[in-house]
N, CA, C and O atoms as CSV, one atom per row, in Angstrom:
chain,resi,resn,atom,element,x,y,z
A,1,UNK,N,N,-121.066,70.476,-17.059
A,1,UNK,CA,C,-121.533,69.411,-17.939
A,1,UNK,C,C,-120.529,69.206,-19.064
A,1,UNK,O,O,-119.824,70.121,-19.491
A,2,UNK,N,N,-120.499,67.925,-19.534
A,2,UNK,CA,C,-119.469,67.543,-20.406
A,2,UNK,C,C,-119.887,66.797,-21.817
A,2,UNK,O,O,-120.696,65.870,-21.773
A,3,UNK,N,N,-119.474,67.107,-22.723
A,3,UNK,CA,C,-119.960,66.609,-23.755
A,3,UNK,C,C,-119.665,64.966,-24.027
A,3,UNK,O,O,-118.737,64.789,-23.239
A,4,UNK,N,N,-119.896,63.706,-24.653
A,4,UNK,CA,C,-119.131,62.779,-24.546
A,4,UNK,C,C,-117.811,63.540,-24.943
A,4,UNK,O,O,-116.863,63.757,-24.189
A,5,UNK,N,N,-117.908,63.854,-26.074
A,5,UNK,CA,C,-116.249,64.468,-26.709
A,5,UNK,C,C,-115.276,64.928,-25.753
A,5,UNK,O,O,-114.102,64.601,-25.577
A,6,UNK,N,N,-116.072,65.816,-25.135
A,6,UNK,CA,C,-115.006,66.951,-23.890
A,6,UNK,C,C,-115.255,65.881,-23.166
A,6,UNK,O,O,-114.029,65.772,-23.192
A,7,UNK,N,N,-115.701,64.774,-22.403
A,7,UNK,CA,C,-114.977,63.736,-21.162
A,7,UNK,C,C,-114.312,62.626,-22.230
A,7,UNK,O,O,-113.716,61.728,-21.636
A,8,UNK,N,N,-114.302,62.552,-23.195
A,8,UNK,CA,C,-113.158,61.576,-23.884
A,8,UNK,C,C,-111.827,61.924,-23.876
A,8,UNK,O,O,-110.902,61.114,-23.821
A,9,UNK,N,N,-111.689,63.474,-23.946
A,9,UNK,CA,C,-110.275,64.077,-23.811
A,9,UNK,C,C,-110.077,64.540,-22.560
A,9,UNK,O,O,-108.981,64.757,-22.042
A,10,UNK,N,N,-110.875,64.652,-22.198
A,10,UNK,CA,C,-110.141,64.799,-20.379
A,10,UNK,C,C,-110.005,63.383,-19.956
A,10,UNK,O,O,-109.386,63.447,-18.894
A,11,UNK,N,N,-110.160,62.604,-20.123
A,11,UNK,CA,C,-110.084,61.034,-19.782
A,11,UNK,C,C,-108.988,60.802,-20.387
A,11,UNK,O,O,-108.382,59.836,-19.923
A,12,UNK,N,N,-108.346,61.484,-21.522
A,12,UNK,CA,C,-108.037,60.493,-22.711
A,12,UNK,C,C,-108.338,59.057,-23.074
A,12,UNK,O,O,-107.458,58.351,-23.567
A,13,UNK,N,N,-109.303,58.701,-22.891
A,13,UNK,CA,C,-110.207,57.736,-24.191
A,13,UNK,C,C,-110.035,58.124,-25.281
A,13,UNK,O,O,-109.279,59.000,-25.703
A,14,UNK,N,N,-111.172,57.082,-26.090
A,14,UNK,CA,C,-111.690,57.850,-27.308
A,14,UNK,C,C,-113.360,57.843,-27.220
A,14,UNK,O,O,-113.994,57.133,-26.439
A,15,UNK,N,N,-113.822,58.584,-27.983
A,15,UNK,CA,C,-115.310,59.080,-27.991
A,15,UNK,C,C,-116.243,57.470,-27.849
A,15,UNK,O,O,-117.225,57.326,-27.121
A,16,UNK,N,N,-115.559,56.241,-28.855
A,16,UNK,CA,C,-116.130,54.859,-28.556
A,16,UNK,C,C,-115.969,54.296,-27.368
A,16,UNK,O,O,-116.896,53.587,-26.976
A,17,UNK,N,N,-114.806,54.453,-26.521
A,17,UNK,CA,C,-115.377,53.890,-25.229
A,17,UNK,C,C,-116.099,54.470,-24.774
A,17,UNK,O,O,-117.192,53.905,-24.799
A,18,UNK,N,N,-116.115,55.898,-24.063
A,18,UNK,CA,C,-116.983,56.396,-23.229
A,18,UNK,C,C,-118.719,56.070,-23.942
A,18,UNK,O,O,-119.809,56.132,-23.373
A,19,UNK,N,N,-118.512,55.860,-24.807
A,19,UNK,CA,C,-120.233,55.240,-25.553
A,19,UNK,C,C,-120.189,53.962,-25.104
A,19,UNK,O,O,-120.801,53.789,-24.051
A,20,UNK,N,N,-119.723,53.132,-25.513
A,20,UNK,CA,C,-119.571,51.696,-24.606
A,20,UNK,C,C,-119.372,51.929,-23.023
A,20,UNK,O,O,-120.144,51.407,-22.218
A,21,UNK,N,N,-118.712,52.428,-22.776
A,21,UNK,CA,C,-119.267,52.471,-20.903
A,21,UNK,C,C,-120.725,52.684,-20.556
A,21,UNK,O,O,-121.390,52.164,-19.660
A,22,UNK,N,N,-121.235,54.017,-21.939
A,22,UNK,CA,C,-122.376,54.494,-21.250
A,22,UNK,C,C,-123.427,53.378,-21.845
A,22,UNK,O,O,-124.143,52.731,-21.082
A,23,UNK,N,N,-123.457,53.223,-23.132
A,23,UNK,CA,C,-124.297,51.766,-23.037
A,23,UNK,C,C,-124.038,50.727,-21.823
A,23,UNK,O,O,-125.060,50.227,-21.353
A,24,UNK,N,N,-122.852,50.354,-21.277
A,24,UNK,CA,C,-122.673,48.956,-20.415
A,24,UNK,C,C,-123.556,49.599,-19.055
A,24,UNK,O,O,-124.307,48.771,-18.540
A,25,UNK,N,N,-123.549,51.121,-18.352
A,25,UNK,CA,C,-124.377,51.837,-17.951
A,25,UNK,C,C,-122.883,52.199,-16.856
A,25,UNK,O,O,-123.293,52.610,-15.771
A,26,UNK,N,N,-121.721,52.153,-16.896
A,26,UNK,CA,C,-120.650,52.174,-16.366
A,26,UNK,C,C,-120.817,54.123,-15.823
A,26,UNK,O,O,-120.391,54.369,-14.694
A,27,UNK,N,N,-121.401,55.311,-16.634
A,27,UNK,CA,C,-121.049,56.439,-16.676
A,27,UNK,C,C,-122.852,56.542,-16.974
A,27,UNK,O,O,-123.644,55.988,-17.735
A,28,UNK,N,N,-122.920,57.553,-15.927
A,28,UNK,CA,C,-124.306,57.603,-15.839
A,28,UNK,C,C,-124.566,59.243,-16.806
A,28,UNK,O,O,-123.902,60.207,-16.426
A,29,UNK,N,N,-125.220,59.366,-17.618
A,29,UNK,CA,C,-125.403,60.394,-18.528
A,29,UNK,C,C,-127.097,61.224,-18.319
A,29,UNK,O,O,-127.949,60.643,-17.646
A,30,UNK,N,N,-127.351,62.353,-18.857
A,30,UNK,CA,C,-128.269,62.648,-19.229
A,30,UNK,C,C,-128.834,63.752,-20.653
A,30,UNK,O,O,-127.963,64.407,-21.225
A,31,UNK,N,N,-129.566,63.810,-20.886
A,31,UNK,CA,C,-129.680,64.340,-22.305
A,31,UNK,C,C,-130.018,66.082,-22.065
A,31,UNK,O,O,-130.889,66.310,-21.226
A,32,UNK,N,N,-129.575,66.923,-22.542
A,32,UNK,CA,C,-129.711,68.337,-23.306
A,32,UNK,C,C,-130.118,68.064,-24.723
A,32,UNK,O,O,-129.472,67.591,-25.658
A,33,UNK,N,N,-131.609,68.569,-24.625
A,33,UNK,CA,C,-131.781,68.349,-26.259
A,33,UNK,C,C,-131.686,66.627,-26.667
A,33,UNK,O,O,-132.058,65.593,-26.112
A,34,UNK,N,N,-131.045,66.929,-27.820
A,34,UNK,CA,C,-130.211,65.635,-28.629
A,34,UNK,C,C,-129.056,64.785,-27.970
A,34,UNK,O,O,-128.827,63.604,-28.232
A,35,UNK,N,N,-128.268,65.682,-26.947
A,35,UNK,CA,C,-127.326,65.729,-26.750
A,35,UNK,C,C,-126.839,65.329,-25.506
A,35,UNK,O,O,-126.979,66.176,-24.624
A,36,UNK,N,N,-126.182,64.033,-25.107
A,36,UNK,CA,C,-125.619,63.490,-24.409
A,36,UNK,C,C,-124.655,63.952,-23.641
A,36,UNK,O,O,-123.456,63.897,-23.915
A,37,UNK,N,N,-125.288,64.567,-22.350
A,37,UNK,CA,C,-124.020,65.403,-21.118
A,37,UNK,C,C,-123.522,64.329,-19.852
A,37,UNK,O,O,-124.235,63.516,-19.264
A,38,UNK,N,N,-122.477,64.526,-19.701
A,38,UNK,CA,C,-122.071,63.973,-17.986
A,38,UNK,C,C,-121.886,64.983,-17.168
A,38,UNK,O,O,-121.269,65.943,-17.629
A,39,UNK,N,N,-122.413,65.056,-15.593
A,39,UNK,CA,C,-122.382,66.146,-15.250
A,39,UNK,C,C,-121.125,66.060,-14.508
A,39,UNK,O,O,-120.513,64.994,-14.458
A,40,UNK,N,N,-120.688,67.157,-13.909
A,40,UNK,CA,C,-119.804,67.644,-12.934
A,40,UNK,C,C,-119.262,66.327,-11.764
A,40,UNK,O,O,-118.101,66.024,-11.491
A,41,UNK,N,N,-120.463,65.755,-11.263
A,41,UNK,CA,C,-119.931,64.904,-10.537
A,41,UNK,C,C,-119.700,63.625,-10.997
A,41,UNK,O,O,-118.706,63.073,-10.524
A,42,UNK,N,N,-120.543,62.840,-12.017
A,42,UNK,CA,C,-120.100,62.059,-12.631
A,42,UNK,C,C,-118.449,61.913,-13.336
A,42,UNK,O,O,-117.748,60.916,-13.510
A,43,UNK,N,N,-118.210,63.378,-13.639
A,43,UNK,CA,C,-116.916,63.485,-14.120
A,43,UNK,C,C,-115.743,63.080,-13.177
A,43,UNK,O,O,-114.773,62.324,-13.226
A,44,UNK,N,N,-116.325,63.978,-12.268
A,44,UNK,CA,C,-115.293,63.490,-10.952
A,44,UNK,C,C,-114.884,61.915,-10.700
A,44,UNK,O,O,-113.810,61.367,-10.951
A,45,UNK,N,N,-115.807,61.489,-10.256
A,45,UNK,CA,C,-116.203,60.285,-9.900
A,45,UNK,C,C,-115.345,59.364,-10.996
A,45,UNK,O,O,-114.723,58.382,-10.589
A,46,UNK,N,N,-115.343,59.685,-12.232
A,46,UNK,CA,C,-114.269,59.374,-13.316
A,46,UNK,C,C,-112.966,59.049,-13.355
A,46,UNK,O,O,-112.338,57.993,-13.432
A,47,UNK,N,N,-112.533,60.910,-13.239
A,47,UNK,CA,C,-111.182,61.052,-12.856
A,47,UNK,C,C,-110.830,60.482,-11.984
A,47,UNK,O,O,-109.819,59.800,-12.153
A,48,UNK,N,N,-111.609,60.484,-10.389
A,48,UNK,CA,C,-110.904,59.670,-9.494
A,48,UNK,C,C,-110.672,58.317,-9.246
A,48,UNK,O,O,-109.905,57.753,-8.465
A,49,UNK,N,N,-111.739,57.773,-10.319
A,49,UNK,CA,C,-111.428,55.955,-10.456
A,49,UNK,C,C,-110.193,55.841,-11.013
A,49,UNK,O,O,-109.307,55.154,-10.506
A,50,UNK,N,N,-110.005,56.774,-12.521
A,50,UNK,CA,C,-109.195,56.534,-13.300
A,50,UNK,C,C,-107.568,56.994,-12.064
A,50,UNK,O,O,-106.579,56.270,-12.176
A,51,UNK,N,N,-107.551,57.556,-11.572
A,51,UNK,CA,C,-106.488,57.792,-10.679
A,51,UNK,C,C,-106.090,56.724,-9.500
A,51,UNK,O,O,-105.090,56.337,-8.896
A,52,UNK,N,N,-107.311,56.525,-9.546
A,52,UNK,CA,C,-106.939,54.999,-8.369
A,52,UNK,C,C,-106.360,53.996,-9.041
A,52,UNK,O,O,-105.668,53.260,-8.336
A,53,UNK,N,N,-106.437,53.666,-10.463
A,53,UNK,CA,C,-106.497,52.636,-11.028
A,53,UNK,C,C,-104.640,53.054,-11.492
A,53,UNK,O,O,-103.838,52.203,-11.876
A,54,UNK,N,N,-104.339,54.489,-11.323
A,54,UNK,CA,C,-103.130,54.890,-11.532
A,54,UNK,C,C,-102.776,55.498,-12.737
A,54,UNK,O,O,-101.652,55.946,-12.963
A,55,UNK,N,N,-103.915,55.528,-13.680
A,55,UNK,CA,C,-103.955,56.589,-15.312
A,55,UNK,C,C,-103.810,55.317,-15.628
A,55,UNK,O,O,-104.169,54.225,-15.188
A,56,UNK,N,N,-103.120,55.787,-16.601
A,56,UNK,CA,C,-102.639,55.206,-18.363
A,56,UNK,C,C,-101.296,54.242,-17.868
A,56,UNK,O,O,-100.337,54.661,-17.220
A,57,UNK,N,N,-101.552,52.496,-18.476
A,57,UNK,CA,C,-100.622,51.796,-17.880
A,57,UNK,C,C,-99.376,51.564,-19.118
A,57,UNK,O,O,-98.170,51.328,-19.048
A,58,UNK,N,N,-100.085,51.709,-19.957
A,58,UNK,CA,C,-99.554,51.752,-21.636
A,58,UNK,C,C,-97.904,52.059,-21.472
A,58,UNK,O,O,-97.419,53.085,-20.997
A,59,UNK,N,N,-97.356,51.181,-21.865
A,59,UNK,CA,C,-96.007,51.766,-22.237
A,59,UNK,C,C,-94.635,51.088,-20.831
A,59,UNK,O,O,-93.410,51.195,-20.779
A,60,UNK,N,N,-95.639,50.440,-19.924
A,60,UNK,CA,C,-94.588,50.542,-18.732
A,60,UNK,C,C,-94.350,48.751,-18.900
A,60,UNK,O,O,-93.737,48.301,-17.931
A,61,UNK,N,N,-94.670,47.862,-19.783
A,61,UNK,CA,C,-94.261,46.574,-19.703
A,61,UNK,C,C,-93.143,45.884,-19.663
A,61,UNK,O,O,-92.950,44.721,-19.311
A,62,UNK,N,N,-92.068,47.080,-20.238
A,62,UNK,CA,C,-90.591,46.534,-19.888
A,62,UNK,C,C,-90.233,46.483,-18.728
A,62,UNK,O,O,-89.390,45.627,-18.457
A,63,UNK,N,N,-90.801,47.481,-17.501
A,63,UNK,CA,C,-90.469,47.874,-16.276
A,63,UNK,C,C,-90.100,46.460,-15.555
A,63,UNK,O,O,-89.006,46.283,-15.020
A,64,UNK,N,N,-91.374,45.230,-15.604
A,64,UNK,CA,C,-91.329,44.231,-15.451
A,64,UNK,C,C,-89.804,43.190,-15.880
A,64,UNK,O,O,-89.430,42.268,-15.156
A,65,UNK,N,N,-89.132,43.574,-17.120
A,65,UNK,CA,C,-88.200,42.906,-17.680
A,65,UNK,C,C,-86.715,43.285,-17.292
A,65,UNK,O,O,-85.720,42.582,-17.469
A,66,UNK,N,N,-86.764,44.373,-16.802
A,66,UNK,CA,C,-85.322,44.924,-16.563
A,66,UNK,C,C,-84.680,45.066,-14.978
A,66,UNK,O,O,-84.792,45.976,-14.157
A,67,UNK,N,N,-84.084,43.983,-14.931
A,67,UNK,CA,C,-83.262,43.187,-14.245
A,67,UNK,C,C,-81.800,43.652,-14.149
A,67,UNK,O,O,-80.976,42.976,-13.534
């Protein structure tokens, strides 16, 4: 189980998206207590979108320009 916090940094997000996903209902959650967990497979299910999608695209826009 994952805290939002601990799947914001294994994602690298930040703590506001993964709250906006889980409001949009994108990341399916359940409560401990007070406390908002994702479990094990949800996590997965995460990582491996985020890997399909290829990570973090940030930074590669020149790639496009250099000719």
């Amino acid at each position: 189980m994952y805290t939002v916090k601990q799947a914001a940094e294994k994602l690298g997000v930040k703590k506001t998206t993964i709250n906006g996903y889980i409001l949009k209902g994108y990341v399916k959650t359940s409560r401990v207590g007070h406390i908002r967990v994702i479990s094990e497979e949800e996590m997965q299910r995460l990582l491996d979108k985020k890997a399909l999608r290829g990570g973090d695209k940030r930074g590669h826009s020149s790639d496009t320009n250099s000719k």
